[in-house]
MIVO-763076 format. One record per residue: residue number from 1; residue in one letter; chain; x negated, y negated, z negated of N, C-alpha, C, O in turn. Coordinates in Angstrom, 3 decimals. Layout:
<sites>
SITE   tilum   marnu   voke        n_u        n_v        n_w       ca_u       ca_v       ca_w        c_u        c_v        c_w        o_u        o_v        o_w
SITE     NUM       a      A          X          Y          Z          X          Y          Z          X          Y          Z          X          Y          Z
...
</sites>
This chain:
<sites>
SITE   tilum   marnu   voke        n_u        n_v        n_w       ca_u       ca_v       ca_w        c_u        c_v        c_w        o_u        o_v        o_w
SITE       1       x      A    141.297    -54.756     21.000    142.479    -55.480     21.430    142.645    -55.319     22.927    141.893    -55.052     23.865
SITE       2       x      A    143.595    -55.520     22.813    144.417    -55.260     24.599    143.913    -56.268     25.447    144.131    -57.435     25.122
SITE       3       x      A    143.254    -56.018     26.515    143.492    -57.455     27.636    144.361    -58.479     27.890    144.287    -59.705     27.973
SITE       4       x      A    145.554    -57.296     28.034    146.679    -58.414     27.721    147.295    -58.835     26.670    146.933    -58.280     25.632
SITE       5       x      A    148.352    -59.868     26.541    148.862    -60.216     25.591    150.419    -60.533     25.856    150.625    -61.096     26.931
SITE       6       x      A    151.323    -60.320     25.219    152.704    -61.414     25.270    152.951    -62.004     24.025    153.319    -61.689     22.894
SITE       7       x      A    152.571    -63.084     24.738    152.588    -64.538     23.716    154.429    -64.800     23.180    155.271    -64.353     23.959
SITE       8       x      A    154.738    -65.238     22.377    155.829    -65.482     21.758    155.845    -67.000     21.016    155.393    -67.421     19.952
SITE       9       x      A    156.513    -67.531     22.003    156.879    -69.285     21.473    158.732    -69.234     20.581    159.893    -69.374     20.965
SITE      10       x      A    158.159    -69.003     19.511    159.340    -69.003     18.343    160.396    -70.329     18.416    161.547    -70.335     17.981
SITE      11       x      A    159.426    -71.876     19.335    160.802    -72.886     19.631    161.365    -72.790     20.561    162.043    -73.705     21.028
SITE      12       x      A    161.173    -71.146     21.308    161.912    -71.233     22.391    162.601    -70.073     22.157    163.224    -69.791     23.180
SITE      13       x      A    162.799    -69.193     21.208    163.266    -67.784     21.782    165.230    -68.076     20.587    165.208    -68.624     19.484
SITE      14       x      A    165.964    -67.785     20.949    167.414    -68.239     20.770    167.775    -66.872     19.953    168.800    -66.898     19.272
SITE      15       x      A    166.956    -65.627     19.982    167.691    -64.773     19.378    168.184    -63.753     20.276    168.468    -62.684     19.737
SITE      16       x      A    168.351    -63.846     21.540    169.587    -62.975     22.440    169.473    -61.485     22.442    170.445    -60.752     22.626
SITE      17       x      A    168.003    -60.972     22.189    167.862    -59.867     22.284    167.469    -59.236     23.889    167.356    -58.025     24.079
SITE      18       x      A    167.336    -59.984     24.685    167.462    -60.028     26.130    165.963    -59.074     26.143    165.821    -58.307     27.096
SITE      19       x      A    165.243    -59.115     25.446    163.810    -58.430     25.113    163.691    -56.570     25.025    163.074    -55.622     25.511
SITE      20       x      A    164.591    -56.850     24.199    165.111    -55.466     23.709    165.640    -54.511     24.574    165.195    -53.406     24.886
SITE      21       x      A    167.007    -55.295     25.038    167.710    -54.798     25.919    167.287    -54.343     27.176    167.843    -53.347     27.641
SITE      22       x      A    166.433    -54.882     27.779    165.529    -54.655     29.042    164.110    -53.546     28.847    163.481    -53.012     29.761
SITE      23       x      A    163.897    -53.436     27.540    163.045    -52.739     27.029    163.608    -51.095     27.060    163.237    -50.048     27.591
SITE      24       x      A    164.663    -51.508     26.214    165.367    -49.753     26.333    165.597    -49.385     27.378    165.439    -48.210     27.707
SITE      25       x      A    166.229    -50.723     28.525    166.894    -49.458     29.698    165.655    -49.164     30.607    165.854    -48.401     31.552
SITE      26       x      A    164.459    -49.653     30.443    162.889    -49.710     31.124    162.738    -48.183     30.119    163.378    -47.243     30.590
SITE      27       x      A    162.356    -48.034     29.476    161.972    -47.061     28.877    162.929    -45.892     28.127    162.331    -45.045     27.463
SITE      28       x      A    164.480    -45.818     28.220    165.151    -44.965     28.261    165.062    -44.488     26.805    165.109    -43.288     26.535
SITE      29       x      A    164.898    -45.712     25.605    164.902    -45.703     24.255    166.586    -44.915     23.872    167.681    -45.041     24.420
SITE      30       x      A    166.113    -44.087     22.673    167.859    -43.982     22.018    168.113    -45.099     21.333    167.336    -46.033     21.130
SITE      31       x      A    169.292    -44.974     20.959    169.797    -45.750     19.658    169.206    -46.024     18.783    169.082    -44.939     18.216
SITE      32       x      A    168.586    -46.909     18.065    168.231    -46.731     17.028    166.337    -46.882     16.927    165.638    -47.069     15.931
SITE      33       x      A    165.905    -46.696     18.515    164.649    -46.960     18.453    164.080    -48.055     19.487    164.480    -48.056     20.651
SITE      34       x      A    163.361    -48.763     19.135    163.001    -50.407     20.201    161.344    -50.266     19.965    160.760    -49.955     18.927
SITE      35       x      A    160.833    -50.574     21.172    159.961    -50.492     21.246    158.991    -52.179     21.241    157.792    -52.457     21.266
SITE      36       x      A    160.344    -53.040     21.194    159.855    -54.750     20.586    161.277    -54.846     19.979    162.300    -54.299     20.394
SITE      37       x      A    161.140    -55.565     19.032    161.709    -56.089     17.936    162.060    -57.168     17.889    161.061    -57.873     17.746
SITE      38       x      A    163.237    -57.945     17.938    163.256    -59.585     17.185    163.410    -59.139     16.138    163.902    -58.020     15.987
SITE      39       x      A    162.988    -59.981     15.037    163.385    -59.939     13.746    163.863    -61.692     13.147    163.320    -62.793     13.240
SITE      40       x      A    165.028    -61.233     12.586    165.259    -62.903     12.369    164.835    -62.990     10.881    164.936    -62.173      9.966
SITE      41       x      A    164.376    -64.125     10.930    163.688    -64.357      9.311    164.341    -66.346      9.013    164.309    -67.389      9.666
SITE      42       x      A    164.783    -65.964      7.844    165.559    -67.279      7.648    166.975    -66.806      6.337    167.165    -65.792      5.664
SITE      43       x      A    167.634    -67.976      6.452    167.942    -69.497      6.708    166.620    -70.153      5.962    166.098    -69.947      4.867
SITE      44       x      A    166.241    -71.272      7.355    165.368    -72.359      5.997    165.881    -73.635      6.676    166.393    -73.718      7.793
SITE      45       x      A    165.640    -74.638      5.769    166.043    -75.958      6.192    165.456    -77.064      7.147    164.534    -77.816      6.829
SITE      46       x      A    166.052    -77.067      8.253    165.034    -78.268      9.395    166.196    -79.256      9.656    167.163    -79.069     10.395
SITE      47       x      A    165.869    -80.513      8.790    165.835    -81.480      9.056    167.548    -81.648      8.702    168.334    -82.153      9.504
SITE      48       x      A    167.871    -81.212      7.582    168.986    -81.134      6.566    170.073    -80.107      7.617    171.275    -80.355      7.714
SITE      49       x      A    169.281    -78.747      8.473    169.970    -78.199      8.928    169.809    -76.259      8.489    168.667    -75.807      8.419
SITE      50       x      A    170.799    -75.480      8.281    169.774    -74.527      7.939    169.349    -73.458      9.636    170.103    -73.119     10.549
SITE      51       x      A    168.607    -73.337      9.535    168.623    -72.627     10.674    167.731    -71.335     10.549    166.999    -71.159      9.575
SITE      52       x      A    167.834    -70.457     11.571    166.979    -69.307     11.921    165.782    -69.229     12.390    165.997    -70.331     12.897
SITE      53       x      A    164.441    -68.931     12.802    163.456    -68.431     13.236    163.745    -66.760     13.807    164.447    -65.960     13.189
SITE      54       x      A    163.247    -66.548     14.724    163.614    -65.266     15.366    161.745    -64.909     16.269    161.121    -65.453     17.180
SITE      55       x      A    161.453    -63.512     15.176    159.880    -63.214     15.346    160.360    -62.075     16.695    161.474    -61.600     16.913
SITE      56       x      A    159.214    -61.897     17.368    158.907    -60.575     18.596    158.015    -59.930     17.689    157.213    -60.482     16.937
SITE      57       x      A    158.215    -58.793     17.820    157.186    -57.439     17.444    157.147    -56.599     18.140    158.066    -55.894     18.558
SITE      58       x      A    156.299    -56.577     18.304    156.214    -54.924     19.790    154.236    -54.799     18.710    153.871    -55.287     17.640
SITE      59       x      A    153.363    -53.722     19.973    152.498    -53.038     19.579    151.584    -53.970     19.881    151.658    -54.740     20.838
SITE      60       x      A    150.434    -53.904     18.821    149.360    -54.909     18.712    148.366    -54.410     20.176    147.741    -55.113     20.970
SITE      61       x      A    148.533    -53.029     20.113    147.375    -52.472     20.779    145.883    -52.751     20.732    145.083    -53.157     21.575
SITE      62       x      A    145.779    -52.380     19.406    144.402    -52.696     18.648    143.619    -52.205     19.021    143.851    -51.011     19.211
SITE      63       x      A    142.158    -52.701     19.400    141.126    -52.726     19.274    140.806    -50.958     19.054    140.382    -50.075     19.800
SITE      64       x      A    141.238    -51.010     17.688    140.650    -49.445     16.991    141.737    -49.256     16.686    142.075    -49.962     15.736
SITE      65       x      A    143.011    -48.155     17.313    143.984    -48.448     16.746    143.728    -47.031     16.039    142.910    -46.150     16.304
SITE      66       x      A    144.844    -47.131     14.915    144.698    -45.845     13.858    145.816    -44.777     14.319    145.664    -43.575     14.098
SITE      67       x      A    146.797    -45.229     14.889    147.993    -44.136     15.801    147.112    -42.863     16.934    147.453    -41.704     17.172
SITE      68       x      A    145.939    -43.627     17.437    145.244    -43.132     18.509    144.481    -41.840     17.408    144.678    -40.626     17.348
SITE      69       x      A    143.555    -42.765     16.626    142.638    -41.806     15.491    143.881    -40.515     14.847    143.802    -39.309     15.082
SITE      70       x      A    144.592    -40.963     14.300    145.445    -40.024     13.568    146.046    -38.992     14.555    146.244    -37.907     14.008
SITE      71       x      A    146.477    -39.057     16.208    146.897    -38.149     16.779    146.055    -36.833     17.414    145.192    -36.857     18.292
SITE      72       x      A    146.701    -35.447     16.529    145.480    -33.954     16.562    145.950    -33.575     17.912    145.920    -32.357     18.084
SITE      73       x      A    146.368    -34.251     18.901    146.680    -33.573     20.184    145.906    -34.212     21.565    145.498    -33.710     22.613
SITE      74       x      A    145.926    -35.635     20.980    145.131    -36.688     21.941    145.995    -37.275     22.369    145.689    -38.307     22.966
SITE      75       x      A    147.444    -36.915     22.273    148.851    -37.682     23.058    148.471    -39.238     22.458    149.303    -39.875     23.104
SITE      76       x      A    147.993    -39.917     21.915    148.127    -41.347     22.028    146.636    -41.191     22.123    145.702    -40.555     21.634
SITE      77       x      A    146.962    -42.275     23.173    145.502    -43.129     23.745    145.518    -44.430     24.034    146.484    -45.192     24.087
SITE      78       x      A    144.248    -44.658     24.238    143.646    -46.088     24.597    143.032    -46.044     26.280    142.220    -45.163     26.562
SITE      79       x      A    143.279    -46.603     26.875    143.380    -46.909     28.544    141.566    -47.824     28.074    141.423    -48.816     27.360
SITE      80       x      A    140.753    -47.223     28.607    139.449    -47.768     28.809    139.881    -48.968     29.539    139.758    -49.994     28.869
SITE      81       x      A    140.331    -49.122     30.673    140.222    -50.481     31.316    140.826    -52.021     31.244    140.512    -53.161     31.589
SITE      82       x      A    141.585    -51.523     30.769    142.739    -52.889     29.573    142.974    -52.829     28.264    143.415    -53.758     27.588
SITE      83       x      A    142.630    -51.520     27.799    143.088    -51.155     26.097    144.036    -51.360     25.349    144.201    -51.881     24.246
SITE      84       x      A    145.144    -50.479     26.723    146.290    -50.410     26.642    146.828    -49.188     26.060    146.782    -48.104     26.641
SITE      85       x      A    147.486    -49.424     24.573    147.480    -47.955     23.516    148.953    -47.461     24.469    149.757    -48.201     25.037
SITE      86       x      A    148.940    -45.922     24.385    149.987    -45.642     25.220    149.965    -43.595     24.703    149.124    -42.708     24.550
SITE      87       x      A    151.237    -43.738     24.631    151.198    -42.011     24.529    151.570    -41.181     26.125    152.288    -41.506     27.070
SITE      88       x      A    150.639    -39.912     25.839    150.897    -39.015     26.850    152.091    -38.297     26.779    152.103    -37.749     25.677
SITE      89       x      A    152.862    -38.092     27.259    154.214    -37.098     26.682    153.980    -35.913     26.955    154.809    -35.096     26.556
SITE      90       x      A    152.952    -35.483     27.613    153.064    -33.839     28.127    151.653    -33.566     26.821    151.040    -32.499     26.793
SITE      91       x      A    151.429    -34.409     26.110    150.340    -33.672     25.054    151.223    -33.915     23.794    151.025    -33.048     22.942
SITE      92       x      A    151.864    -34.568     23.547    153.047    -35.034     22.644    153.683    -33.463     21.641    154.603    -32.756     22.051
SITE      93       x      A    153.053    -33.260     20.546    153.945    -32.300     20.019    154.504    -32.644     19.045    154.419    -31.766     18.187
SITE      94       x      A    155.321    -33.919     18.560    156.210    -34.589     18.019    155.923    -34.334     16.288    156.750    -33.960     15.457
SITE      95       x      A    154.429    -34.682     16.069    154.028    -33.874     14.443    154.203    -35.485     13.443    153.984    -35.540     12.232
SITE      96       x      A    154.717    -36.889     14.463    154.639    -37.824     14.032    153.350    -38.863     12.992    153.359    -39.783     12.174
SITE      97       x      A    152.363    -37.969     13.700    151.128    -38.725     12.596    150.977    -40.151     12.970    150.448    -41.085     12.367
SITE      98       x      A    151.438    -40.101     13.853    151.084    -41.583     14.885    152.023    -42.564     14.038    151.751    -43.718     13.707
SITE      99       x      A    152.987    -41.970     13.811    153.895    -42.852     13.174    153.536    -43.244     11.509    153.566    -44.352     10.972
SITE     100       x      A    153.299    -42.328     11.106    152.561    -42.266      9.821    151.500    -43.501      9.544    151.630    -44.480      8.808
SITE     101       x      A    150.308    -43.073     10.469    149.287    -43.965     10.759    149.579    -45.450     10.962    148.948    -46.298     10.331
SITE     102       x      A    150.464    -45.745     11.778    150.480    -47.317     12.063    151.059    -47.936     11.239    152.243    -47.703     10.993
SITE     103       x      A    150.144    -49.166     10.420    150.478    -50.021      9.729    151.866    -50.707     10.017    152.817    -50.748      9.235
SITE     104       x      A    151.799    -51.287     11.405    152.862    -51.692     11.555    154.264    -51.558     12.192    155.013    -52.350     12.764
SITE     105       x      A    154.336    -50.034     11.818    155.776    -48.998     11.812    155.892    -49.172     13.701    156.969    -49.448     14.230
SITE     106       x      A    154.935    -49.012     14.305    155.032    -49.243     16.132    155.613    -47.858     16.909    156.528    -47.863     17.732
SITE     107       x      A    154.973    -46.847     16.517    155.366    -45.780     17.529    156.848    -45.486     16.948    157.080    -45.588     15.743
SITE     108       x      A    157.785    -45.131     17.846    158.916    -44.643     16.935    159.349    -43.141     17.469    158.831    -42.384     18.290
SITE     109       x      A    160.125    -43.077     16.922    160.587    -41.110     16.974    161.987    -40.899     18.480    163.109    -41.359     18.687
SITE     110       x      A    161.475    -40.384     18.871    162.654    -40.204     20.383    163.257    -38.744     19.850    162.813    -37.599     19.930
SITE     111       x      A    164.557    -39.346     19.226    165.353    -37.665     18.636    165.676    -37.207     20.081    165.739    -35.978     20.108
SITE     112       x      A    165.907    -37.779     21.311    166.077    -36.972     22.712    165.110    -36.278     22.556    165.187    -35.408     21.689
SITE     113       x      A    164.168    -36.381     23.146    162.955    -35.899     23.590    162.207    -35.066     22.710    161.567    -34.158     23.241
SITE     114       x      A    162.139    -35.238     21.000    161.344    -34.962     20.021    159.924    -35.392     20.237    158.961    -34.775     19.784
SITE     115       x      A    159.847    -36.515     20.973    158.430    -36.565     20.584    158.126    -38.572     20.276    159.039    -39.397     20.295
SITE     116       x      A    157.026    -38.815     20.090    157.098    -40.071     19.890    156.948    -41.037     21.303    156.633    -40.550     22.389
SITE     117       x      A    157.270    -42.694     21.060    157.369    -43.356     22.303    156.810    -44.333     21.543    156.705    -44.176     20.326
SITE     118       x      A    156.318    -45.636     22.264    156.024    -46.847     21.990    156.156    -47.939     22.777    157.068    -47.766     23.586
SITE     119       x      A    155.739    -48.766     22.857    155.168    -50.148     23.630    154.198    -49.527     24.404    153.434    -48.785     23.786
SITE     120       x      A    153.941    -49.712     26.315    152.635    -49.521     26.647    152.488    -50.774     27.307    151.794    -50.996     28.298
SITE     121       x      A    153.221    -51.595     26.655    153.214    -53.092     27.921    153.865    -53.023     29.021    153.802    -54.008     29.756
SITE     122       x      A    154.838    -51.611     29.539    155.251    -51.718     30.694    153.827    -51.499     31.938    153.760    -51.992     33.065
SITE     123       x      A    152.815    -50.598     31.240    151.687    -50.755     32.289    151.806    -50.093     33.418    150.805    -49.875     34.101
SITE     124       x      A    153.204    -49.611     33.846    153.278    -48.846     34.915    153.866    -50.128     35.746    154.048    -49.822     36.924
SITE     125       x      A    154.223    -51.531     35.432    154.550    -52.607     35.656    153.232    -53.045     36.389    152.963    -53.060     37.590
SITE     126       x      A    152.296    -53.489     34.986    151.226    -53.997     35.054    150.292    -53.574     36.433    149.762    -54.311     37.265
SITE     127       x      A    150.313    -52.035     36.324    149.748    -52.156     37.344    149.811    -52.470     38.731    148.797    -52.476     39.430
SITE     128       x      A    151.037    -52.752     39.201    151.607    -53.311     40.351    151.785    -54.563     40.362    152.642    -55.116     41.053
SITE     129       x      A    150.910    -55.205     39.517    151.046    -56.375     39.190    152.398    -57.263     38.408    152.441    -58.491     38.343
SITE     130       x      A    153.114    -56.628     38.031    154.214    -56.912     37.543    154.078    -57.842     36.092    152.900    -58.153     35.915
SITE     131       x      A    154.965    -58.343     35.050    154.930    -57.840     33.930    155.949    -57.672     33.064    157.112    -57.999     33.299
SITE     132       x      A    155.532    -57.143     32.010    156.493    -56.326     31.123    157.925    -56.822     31.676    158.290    -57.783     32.353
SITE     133       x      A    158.664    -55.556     30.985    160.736    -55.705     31.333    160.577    -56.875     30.453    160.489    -57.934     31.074
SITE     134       x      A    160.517    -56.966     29.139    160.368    -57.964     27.914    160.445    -59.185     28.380    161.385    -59.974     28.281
SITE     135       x      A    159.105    -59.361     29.053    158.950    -60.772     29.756    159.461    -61.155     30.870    159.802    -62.324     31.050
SITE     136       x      A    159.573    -60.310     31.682    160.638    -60.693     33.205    161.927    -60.950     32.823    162.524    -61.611     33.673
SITE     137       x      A    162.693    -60.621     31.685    163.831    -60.976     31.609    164.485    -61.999     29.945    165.625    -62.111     29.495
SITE     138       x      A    163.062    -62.600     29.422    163.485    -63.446     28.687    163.948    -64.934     29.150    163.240    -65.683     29.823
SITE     139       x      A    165.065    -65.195     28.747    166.214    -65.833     29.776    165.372    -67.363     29.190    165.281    -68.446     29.768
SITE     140       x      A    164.840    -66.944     27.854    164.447    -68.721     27.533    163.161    -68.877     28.090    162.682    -70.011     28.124
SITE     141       x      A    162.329    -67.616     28.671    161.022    -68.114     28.536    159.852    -68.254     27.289    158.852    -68.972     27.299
SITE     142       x      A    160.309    -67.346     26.238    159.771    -67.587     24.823    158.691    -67.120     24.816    157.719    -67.702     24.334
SITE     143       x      A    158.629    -65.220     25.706    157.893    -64.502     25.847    157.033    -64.831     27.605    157.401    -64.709     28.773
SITE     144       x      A    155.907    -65.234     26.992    154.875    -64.906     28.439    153.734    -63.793     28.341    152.967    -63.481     27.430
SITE     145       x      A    153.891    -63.405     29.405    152.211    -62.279     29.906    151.184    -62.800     30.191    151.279    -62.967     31.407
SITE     146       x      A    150.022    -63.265     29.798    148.784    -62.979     29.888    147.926    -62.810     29.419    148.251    -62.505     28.271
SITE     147       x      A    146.109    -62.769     29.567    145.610    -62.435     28.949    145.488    -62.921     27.691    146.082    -63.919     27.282
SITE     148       x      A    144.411    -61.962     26.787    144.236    -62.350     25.314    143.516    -63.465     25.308    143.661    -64.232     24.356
SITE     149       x      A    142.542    -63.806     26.422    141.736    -65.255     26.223    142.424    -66.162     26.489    142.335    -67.259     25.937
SITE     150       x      A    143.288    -65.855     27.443    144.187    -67.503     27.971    145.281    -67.509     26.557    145.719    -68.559     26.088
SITE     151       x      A    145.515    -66.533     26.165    146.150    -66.840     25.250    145.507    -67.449     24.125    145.863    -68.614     23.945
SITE     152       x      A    144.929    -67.141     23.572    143.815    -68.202     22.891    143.676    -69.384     22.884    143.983    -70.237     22.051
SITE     153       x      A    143.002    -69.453     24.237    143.084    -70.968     24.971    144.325    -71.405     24.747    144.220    -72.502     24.198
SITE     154       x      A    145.401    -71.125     24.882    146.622    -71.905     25.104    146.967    -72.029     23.069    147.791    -72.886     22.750
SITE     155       x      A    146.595    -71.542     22.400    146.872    -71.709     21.076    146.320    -72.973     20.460    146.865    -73.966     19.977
SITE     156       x      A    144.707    -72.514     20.685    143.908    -73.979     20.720    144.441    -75.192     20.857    144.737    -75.966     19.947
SITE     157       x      A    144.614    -75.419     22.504    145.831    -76.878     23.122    146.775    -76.877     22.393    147.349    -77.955     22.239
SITE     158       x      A    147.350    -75.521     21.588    148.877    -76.497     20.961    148.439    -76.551     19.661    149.101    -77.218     18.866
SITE     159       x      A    147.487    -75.998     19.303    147.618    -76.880     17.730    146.430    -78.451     17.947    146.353    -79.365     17.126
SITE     160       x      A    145.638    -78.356     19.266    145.103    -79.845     18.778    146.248    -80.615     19.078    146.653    -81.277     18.122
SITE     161       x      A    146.797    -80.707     19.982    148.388    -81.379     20.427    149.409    -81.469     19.611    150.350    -82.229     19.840
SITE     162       x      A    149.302    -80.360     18.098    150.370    -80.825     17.062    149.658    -81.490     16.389    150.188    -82.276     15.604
SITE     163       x      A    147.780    -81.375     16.487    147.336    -82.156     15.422    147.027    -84.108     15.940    147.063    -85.082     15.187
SITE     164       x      A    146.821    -84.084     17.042    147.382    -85.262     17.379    148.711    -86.269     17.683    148.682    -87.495     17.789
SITE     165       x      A    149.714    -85.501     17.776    150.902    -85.667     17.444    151.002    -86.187     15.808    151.608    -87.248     15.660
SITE     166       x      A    150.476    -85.552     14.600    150.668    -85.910     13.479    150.098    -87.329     13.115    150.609    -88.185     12.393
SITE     167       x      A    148.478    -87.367     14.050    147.799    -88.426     13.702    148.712    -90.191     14.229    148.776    -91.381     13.923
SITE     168       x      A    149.270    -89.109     15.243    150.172    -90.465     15.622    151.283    -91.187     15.203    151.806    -92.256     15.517
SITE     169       x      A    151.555    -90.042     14.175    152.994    -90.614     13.647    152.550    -91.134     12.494    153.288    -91.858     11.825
SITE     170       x      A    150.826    -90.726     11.967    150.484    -91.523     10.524    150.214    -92.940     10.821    150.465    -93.819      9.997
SITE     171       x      A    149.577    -93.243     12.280    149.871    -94.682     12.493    148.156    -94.987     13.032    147.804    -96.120     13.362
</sites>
């Protein structure tokens, strides 16, 4: 897993796409290919209302990722120092195994270019300390950058905080 993380708070993100949009013109995506995803999943009912949920998907940047294993050129790699999955474009001979390989449909196909692109976190960001286009320009704040432990940590605090919240409303 990646050092970093972008966390995604689903009661905050509205849908806008503001993720996306900043994503393509950062990375010079065509039509048709995003390198994070909202996906809206819904109608369900809250509180006799129907409403939406709206998920982020971008690249896990796994641990062991299988895009990395499956590519015969070496064009996708793993960054030893953050384990940040990322393709090379000048080793890139567009044979799409990478795409094949990933469970969760991440690298996508650049019909410009012919070769594949992904999520690298914006680590040309990262390393200037920046972070991701994604996250600098989510207007609600849904999406934050940091690490995988603070992120953790911060999961922890909100579910003991929903689980004391519940205890309080049982009385």
């Amino acid at each position: 897993m990646s050092k970093y993380y972008v966390s995604h708070d689903v009661s905050r993100c509205i849908g806008c796409r503001a993720c996306e949009a900043h994503c393509k013109v950062k990375n010079e995506t065509p039509a048709g290919s995003n390198y994070c995803k909202i996906m809206t999943v819904g109608p369900r009912m809250s509180r006799g209302i129907p409403r939406f949920d709206f998920v982020y998907l971008a690249c896990f940047h796994c641990e062991k990722p299988w895009c990395v294993d499956a590519c015969p050129t070496g064009a996708m790699q793993r960054r030893d120092k953050d384990g940040i999955v990322f393709v090379n474009d000048d080793l890139c001979v567009g044979c799409k195994a990478c795409i094949t390989a990933c469970p969760w449909g991440v690298p996508q196909w650049n019909s410009t270019t012919g070769k594949v692109g992904k999520c690298n976190l914006c680590m040309d960001r990262i390393d200037q300390g920046l972070a991701p286009a994604c996250v600098s320009k989510c207007v609600t704040d849904a999406l934050t950058f940091t690490t995988a432990g603070e992120a953790s940590e911060a999961r922890r605090q909100q579910f003991a905080e929903q689980l004391l919240s519940k205890q309080e409303q049982q009385g």
